[in-house]
C-alpha positions as CSV (number, residue, x, y, z in Angstrom):
1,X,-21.8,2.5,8.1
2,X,-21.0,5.6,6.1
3,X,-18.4,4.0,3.4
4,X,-14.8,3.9,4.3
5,X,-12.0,6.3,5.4
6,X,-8.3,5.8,4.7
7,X,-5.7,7.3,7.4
8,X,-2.1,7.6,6.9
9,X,0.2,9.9,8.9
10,X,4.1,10.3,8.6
11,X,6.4,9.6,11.4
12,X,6.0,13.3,12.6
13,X,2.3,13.3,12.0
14,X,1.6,9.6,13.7
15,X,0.4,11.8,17.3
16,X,-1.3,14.5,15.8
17,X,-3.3,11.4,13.9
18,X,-4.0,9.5,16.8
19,X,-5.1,12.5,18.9
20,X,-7.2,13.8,15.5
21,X,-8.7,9.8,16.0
22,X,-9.2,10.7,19.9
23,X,-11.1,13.7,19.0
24,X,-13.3,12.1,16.3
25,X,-13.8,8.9,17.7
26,X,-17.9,9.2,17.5
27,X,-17.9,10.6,14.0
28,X,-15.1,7.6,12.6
29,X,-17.2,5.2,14.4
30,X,-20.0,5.5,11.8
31,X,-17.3,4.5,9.0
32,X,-15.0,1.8,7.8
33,X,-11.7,2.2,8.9
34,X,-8.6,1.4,6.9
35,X,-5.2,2.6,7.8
36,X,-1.6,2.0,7.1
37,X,-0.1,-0.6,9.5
38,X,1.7,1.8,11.8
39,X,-0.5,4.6,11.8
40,X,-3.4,2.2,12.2
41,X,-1.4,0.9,15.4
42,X,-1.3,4.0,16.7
43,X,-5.1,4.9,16.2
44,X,-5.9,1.7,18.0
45,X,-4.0,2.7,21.0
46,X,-5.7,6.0,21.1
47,X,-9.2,4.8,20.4
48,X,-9.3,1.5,22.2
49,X,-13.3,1.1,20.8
50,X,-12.5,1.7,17.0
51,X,-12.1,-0.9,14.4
52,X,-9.5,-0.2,12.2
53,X,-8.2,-2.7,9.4
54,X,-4.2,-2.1,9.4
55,X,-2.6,-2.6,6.3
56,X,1.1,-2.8,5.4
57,X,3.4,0.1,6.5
58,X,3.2,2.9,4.1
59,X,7.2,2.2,3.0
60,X,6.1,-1.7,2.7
61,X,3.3,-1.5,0.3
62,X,0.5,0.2,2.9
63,X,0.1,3.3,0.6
64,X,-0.3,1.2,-3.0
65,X,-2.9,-1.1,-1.1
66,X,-4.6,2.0,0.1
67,X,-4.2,3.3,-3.8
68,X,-5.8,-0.1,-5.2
69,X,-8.5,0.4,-2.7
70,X,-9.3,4.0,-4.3
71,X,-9.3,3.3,-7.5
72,X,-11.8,0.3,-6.7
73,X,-14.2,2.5,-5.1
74,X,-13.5,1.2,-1.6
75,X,-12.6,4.5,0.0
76,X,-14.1,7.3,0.2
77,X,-12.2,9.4,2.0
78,X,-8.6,10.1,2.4
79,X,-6.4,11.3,5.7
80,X,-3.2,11.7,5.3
81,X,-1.1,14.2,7.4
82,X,2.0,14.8,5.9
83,X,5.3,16.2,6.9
84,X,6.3,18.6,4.7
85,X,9.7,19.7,6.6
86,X,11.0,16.0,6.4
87,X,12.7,14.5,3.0
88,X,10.9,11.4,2.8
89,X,12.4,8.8,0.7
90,X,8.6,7.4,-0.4
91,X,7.8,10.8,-2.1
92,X,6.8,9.0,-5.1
93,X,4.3,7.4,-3.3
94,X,2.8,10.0,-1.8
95,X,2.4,11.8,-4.8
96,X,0.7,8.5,-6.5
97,X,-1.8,8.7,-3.4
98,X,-2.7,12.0,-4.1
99,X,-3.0,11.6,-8.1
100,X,-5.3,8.9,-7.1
101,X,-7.6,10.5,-4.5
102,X,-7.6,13.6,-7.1
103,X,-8.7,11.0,-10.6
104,X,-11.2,8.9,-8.6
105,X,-12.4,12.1,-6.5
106,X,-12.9,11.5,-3.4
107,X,-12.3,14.2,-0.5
108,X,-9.0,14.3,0.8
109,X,-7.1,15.8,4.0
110,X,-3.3,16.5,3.8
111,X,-3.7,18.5,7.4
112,X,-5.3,18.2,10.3
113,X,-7.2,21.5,9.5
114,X,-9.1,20.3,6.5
115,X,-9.7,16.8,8.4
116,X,-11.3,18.7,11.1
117,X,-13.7,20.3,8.1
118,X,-13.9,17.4,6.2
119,X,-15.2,14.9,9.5
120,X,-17.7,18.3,10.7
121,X,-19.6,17.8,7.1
122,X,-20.5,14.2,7.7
């Protein structure tokens, strides 16, 4: 294994994750997989083959487990697609998230675009 990647997705963002997953099942193989509980779900469904640890939903505690989990040094990588076009009532924690990933640093995806670069350099 290759240390361990985080994925989160908003409600918008949940398919474009699971196909990202679909695309990139090979290379997410060769890590840990930790995810919030629905967008973990929704990997699973997609990649049938790929072990993925779901946590709580993002709104139920998901993202502050994933947060305790980077500032322990259990993730190395974070994936989180955002929807920037929806008012999301768990700003605050997404903001904490990214203060996190950006002290302990650790690469960090809030797109598919830089996921796709970030998954071709390992």
């Amino acid at each position: 294994m290759s240390g361990c990647i985080a994925l989160i997705a908003h409600d918008e963002k949940k398919d474009d994750m699971a196909e990202f997953a679909r695309q990139h099942q090979d290379a997410l193989s060769r890590f840990r997989i930790i995810a919030t509980g629905t967008t973990g779900g929704r990997v699973q469904d997609a990649c049938p083959g790929l072990d993925v640890t779901r946590l709580k939903s993002g709104p139920l505690g998901g993202d502050q487990q994933i947060g305790a989990m980077i500032a322990t040094g259990e993730v190395d990588m974070l994936l989180f697609f955002i929807d920037p076009l929806t008012a999301l009532p768990h700003d605050v924690d997404v903001k904490a998230l990214t203060r996190l990933a950006t002290v302990y640093d650790i690469p960090m995806a809030l797109n598919r675009a830089t996921a796709e670069k970030l998954i071709d350099f390992q």
